[in-house]
Residue, then its C-alpha position, 0 to 999 in steps of 0.5 A: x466167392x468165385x471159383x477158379x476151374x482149370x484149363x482144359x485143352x479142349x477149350x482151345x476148340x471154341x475161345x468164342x469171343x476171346x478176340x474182343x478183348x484185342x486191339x483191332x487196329x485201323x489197318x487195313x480196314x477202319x474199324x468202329x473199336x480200334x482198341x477192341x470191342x471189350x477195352x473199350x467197353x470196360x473203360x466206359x463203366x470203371x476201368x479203375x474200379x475192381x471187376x467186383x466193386x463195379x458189379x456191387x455198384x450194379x446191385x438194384x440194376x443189374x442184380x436183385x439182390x447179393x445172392x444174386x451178385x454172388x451166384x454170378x460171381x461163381x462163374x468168375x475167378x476171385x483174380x478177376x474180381x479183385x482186379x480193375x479192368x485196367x489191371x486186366x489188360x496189363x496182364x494180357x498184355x504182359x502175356x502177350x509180350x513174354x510169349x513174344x507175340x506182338x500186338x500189331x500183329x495181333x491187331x492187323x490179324x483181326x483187323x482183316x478177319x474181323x472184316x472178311x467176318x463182317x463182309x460175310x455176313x452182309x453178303x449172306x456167303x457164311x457166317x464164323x471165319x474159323x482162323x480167328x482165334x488161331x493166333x490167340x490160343x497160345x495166350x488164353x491158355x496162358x491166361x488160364x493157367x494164371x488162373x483166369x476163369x474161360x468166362x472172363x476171358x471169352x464170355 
């Protein structure tokens, strides 16, 4: 069904919105998803049902019919399908603690970058903070070569 593609180092430049599948943390800012946009996103539409068990359950909704499911599932990895978002997260999480990068120093890291982003963009003064994802690279590369799909990870 999906396919898997493989990292490319130069994937490294743009992890687009990689960081949302981060916990973000309440210091030292308060945030609306302490536990990450994409976490908590996913706990509210089957966080125990696989990835594609709940996009089948979209079929009439979200797709017109199962081509339709299926040409969207080439973009993903058949590991991905075939695991529950909760299942999801434990391997990052598992990644992040075999590279010994901890998660409050991830989550306090994008806390304050997640903030300066917002404040700029209020105040008209420049959009993307390009550190963002810094901190990140080492574990979407991990995660890519355990073959997860750039699309599930940052899409």
């Amino acid at each position: 069904m999906g396919a898997h593609v493989p990292f490319n180092s130069e994937e490294l430049n743009f992890l687009n919105n990689f960081y949302t599948r981060f916990q973000l943390g309440t210091e030292p800012y308060p945030q609306r998803y302490p536990e990450g946009l994409h976490r908590f996103t996913m706990r509210g539409c089957g966080w125990d049902k696989t990835t594609l068990a709940s996009l089948r359950e979209s079929l009439g909704d979200g797709f017109r019919d199962e081509a339709d499911l299926l040409d969207y599932c080439q973009a993903h990895s058949d590991k991905y399908l075939n695991q529950t978002p909760a299942e999801f997260y434990a391997e990052i999480d598992a990644v992040m603690g075999e590279l010994g990068i901890s998660t409050e120093v991830i989550a306090r890291h994008l806390n304050v970058k997640v903030h300066e982003q917002q404040t700029r963009s209020l105040d008209g003064s420049g959009p993307f903070v390009d550190d963002l994802n810094l901190p990140l690279r080492p574990i979407y590369q991990a995660l890519r070569e355990r073959g997860y799909n750039k699309k599930e990870l940052w899409g």
